[in-house]
Backbone as a ProteinNet text record, in pm:
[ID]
protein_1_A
[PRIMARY]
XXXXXXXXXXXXXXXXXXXXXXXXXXXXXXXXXXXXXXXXXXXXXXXXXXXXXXXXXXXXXXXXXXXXXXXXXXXXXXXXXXXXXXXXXXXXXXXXXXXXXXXXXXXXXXXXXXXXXXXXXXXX
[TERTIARY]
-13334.2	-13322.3	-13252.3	-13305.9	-13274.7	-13164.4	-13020.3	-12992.9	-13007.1	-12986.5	-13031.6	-12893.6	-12911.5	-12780.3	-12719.5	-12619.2	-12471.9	-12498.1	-12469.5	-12509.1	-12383.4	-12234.8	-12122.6	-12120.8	-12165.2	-12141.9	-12211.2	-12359.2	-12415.3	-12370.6	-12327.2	-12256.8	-12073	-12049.8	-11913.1	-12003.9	-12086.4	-12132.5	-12157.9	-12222.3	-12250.8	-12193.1	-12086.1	-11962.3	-11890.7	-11890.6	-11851.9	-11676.5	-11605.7	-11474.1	-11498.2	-11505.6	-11485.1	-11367.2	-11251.7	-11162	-11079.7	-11123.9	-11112	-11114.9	-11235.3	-11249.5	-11149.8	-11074.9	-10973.6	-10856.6	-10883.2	-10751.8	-10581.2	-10595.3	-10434.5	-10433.8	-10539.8	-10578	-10545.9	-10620.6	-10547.3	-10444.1	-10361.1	-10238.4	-10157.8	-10156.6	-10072.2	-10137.3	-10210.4	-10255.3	-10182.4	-10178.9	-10100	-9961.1	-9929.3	-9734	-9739.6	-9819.4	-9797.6	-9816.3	-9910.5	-9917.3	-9807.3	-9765.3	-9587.6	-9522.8	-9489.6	-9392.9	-9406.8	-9484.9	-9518.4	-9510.3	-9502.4	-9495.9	-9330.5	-9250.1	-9119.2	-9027.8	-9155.5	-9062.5	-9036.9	-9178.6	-9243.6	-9132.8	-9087.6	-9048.4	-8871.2	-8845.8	-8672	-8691.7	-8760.4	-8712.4	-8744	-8822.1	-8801.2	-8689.8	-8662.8	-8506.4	-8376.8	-8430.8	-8278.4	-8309.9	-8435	-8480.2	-8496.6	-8563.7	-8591.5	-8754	-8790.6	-8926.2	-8975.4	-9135	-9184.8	-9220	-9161	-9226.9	-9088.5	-8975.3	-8836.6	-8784.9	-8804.1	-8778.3	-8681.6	-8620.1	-8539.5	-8586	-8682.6	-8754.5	-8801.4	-8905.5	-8899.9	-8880	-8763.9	-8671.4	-8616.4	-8585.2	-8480	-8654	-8736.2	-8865.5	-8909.9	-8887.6	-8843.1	-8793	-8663	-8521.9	-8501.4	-8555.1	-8577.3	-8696.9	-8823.7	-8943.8	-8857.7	-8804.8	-8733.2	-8664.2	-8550.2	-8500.7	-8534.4	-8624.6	-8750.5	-8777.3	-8865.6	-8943.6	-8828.9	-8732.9	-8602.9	-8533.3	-8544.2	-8521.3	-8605.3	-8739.4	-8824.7	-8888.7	-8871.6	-8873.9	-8751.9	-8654	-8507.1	-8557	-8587.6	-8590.8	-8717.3	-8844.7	-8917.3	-8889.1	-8763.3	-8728.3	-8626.7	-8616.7	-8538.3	-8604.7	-8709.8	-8799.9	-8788.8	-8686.2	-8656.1	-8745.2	-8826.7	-8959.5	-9051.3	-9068.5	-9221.1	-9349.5	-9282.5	-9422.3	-9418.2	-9516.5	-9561.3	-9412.2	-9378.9	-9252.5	-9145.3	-9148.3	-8991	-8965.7	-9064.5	-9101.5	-9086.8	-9119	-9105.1	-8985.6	-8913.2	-8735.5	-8685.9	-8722.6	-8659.4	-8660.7	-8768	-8753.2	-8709	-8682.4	-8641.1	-8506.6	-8452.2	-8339	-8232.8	-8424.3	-8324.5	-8326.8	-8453.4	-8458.8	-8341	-8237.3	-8160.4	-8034.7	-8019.5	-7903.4	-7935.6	-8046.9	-8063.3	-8068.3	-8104.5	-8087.9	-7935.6	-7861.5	-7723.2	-7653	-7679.3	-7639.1	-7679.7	-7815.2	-7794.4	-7779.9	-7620.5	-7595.9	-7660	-7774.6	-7876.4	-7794.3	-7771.4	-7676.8	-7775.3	-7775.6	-7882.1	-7780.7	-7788.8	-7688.8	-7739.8	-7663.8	-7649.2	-7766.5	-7735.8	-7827.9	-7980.5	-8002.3	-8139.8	-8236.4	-8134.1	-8187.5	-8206.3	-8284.4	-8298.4	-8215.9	-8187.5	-8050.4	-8117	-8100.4	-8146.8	-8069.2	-7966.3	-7844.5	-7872	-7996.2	-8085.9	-8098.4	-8161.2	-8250.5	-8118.2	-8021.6	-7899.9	-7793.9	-7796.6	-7775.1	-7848	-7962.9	-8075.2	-8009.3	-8020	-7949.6	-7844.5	-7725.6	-7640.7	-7617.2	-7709	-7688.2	-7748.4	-7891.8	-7944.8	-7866	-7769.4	-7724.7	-7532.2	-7533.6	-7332.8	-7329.1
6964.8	6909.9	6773.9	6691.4	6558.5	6536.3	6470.5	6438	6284.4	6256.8	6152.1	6025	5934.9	5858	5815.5	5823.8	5772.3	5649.2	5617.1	5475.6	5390.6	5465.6	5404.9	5412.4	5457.6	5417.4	5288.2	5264.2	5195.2	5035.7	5042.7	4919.7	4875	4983.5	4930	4845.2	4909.9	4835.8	4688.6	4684.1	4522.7	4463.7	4517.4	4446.9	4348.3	4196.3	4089.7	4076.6	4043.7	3992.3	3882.4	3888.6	3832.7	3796.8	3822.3	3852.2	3675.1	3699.3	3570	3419.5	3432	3295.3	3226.8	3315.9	3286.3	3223.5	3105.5	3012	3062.4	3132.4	3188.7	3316.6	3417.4	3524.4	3470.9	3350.8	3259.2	3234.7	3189.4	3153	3284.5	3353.4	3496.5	3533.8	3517.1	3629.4	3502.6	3410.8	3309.2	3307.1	3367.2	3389.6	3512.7	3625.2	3751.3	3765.9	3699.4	3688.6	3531.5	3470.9	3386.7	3475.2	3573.3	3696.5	3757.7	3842.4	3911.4	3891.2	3728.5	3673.8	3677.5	3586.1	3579.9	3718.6	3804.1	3917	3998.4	3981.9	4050.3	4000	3866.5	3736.2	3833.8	3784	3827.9	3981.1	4102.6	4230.3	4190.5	4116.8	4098.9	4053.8	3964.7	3897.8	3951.5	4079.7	4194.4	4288.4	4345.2	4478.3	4575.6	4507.4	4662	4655	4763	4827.1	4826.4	4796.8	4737.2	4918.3	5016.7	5150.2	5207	5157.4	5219.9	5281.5	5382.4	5470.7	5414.1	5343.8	5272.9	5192.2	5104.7	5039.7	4985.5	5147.4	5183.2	5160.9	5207.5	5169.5	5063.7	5008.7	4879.2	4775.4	4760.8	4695.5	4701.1	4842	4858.2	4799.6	4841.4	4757.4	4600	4552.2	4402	4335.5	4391.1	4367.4	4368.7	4458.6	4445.5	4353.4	4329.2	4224.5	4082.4	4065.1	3947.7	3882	3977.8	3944.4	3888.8	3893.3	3910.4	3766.5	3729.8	3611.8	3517.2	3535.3	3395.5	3388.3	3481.8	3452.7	3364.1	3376.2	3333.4	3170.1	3149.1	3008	2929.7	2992.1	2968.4	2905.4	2969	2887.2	2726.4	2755.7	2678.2	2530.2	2592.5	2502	2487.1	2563.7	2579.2	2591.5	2726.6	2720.3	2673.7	2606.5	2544.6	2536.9	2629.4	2634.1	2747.2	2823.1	2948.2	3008	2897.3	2903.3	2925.2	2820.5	2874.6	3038.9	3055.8	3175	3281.9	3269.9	3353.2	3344.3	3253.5	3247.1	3330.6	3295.6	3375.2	3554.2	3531.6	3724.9	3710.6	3726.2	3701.5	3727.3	3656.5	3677.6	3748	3800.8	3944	4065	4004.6	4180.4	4149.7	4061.4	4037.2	4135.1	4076.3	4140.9	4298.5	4348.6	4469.1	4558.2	4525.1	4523.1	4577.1	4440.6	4458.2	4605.2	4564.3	4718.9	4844.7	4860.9	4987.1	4963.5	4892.9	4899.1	4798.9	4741.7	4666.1	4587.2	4508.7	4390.8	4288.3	4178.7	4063.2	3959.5	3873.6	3740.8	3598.9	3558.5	3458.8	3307.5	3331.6	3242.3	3259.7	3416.1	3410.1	3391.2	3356	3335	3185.1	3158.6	3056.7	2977.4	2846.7	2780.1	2661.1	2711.3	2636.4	2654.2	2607.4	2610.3	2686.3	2578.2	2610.7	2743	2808.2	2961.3	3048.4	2992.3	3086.3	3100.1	2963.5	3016.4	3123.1	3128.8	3210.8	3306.3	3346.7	3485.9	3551.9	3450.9	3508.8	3569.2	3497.5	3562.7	3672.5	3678.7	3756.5	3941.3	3857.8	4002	4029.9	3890.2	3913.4	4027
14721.4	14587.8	14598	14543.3	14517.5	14408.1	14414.1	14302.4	14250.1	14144.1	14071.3	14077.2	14115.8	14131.5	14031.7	14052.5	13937.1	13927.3	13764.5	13719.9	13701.8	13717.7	13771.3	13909.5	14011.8	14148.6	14189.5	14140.9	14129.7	14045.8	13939.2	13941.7	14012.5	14058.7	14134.2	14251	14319.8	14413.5	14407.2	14316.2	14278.6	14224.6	14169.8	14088	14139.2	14089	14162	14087.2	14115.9	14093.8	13999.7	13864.9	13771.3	13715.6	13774.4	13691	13790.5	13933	14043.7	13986.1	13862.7	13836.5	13727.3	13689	13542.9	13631.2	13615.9	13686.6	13661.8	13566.9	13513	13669.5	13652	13760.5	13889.3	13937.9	14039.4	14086.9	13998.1	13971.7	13993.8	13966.9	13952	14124.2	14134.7	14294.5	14380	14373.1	14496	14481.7	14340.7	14335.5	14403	14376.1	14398.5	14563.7	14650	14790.1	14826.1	14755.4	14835.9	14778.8	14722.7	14687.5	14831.1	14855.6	14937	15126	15123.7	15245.2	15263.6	15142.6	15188.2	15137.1	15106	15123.5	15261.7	15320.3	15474.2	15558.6	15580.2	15602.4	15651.1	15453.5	15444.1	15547	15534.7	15642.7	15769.7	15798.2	15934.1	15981.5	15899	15945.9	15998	15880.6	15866	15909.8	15987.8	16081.5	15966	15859.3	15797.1	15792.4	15845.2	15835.5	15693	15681.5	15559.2	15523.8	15606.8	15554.7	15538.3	15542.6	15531.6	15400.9	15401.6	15260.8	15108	15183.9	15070.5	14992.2	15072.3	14994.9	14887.3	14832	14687.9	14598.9	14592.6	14487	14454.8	14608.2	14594.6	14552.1	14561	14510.5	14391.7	14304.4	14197	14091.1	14141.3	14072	14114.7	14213.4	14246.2	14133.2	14116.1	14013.6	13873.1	13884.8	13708.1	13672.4	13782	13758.7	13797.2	13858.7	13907.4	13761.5	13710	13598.2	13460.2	13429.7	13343.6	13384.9	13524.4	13647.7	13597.4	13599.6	13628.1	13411.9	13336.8	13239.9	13223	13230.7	13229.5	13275.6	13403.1	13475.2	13404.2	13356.3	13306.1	13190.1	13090.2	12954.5	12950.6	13169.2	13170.3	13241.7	13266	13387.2	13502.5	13569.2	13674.4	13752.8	13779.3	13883.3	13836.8	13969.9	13915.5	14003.4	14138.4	14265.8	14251.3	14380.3	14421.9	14486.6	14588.7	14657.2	14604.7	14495.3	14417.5	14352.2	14322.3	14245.2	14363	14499.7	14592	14619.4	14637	14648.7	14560.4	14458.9	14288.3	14301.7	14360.7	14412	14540	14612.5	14734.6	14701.7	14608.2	14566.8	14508.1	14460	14300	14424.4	14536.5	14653.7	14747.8	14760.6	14844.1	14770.2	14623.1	14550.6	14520.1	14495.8	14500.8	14644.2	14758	14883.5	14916	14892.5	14922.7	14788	14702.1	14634.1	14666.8	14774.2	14831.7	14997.7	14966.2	15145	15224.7	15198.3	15324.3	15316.2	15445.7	15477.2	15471.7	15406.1	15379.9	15414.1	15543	15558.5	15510	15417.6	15327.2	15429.7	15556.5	15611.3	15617.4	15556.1	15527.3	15424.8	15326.6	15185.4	15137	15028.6	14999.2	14927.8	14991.4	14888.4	14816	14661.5	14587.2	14434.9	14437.8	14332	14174.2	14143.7	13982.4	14006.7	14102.9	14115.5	14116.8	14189	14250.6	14122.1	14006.3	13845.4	13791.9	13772.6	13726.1	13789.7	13908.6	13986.7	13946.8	13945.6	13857.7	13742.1	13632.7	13516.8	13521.7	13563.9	13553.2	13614.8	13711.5	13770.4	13765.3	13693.7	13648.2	13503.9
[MASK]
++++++++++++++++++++++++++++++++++++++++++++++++++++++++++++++++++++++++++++++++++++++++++++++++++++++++++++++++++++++++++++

């Protein structure tokens, strides 16, 4: 017996990435991969395994306060690359890091005064 093919399997297949061409969509996938690099980046630095259970959470609670961060710098104009924006988390995962214990040394982070205000408030 023959079955009859699915007319959703059939268009996932051919389904092109539409969503690629919305320059804002762009924009967000090149912050979200320089996020992702100087995050890979910062654990190597400090020997933590990108599968280390703590992780989690501390990625978590770093995203929450990320987003709270770059709205914050955003009203201020502060970031304004892919990079800065990857510092900006980098930063909130350094301070959340160090609150569960991870030792993060000050020579591995990014020094950039404006972002390191933003940091503060966001976490005084």
């Amino acid at each position: 017996m023959r079955y009859a093919p699915c007319p959703m399997r059939r268009q996932e297949v051919h389904m092109e990435d539409q969503f690629g061409r919305d320059p804002q969509v762009r924009y967000l996938r090149q912050v979200f991969a320089k996020m992702e690099q100087k995050q890979g980046e910062l654990l190597g630095r400090i020997g933590v395994s990108l599968t280390d259970y703590r992780l989690r959470r501390a990625r978590e609670a770093a995203l929450k306060s990320f987003e709270k961060a770059w709205m914050l710098a955003g009203r201020k104009g502060i970031v304004e690359t892919e990079d800065e924006i990857g510092d900006l988390y980098v930063l909130c995962l350094a301070k959340v890091l160090e609150g569960n214990r991870i030792s993060v040394p000050d020579k591995f982070l990014p020094k950039n005064p404006k972002i390191n205000d933003v940091i503060k408030e966001v976490f005084g």
